[in-house]
N, C-alpha and C positions, 0 to 999 in steps of 0.2 A: 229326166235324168235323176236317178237316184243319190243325195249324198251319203258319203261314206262317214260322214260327223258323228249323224246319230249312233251309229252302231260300235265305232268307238269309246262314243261314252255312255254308253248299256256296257262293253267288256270292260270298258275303267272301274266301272261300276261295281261287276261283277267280280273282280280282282279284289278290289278293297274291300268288300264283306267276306269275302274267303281268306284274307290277310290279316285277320282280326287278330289279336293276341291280348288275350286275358294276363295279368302279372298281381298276383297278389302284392299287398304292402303291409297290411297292419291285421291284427284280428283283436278285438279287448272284450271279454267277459266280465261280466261285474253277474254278482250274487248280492241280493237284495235283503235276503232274507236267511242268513246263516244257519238256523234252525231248520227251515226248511230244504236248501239245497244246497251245494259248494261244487268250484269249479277244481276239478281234479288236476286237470290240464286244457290249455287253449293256446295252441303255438301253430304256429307256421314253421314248415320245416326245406330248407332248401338242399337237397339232394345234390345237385348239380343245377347247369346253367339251366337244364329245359326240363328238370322234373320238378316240381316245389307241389307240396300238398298240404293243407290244414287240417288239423283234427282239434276235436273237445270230448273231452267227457262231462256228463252233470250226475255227481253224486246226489239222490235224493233220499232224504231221510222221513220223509210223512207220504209214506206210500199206503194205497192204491190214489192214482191222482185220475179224479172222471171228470173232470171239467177244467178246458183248456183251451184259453183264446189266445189269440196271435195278433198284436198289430208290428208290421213291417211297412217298412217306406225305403224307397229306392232313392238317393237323392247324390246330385251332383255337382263337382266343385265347380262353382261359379264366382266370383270373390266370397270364399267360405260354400258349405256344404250347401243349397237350396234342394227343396221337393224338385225331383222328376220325374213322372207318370203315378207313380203308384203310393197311394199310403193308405193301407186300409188294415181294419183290425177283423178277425176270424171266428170263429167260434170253430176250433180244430178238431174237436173230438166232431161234429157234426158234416164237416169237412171232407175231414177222410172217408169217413159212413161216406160220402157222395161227395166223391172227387170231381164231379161234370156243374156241381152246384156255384161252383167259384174258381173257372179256367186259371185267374189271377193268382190265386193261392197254389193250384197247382203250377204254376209254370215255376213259382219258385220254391214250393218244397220239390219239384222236380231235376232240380240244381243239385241237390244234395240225401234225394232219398235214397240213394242204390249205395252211397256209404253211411247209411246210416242206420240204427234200429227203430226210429222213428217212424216205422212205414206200416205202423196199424192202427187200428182205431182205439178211443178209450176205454178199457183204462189202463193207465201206467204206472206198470209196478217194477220198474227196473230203472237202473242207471242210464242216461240216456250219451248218445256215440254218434260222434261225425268222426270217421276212418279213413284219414287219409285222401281228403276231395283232394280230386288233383286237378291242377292247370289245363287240361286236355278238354276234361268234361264240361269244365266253364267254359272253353275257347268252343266248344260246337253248343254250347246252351244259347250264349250272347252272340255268335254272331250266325247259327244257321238255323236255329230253331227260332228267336225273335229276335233279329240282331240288332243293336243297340249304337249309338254313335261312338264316336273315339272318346276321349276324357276320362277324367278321374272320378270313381264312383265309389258310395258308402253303402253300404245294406245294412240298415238299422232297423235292431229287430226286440220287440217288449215282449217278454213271457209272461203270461199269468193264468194262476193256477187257483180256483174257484174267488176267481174274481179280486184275486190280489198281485200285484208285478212281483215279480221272483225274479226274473230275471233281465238282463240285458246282456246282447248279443251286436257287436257289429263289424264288419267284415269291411275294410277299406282295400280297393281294385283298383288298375289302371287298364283300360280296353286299349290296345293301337292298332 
């Protein structure tokens, strides 16, 4: 005789990763280097109860930029912010040239490339644009593309551009 338990909790299961809810909280840009770049705007905007979307712009002033690493960490509140899964730094302009080179780096400029200008290789010679990510795109990135447990989460993110930080980027979330 077959029980009916297991397969309860496969659909319990199945329920709570399709109930995911991404909620932005916070976003903070810092500019490291005033000469080099300045932060236009970096807000989170809440439209209503179930639209909210963040945007940034980065003014840069010592253009053509061809060398550009990334280190990002994923980390979660645990008493205070701790690493969770990922922290690793990029070499971005190499990156994008070969998206298949570093799945990791794409899953999370996958997050945010279809609003952004950020979606070619180097070099960069413009202002750089995150347009309105909205809640939607995060809610099927974290819970159906790689989905993620429930809690409070930070995406801390170091910019630097031929080998000096410029910038700081970090985006605080709540998953439910």
């Amino acid at each position: 005789m077959v029980s009916v338990y297991p397969r309860i909790f496969f659909m319990l299961l199945f329920i709570q990763l399709v109930l995911c809810l991404v909620e932005f909280k916070n976003i903070k840009c810092d500019s490291l280097d005033s000469e080099f770049d300045a932060f236009e705007y970096c807000l989170l905007k809440s439209v209503n109860r179930s639209y909210k979307y963040l945007s940034l712009k980065v003014k840069l002033y010592k253009v053509p930029i061809t060398k550009v690493k990334v280190n990002f960490a994923l980390l979660k509140k645990f008493n205070g912010y701790k690493p969770f899964l990922y922290n690793i730094t990029v070499d971005a302009c190499k990156t994008l040239r070969n998206p298949k080179s570093n799945p990791i780096f794409g899953y999370f400029h996958d997050a945010f490339k279809t609003f952004s200008n950020m979606n070619h290789t180097c070099p960069f010679d413009h202002d750089l644009i995150v347009d309105k990510l909205n809640i939607k795109h995060m809610d099927n990135q974290f819970s159906r593309v790689l989905p993620f447990s429930h809690g409070e989460y930070l995406y801390h993110s170091e910019w630097y551009a031929h080998d000096i930080k410029r910038a700081i980027v970090e985006v605080y979330f709540n998953l439910y």
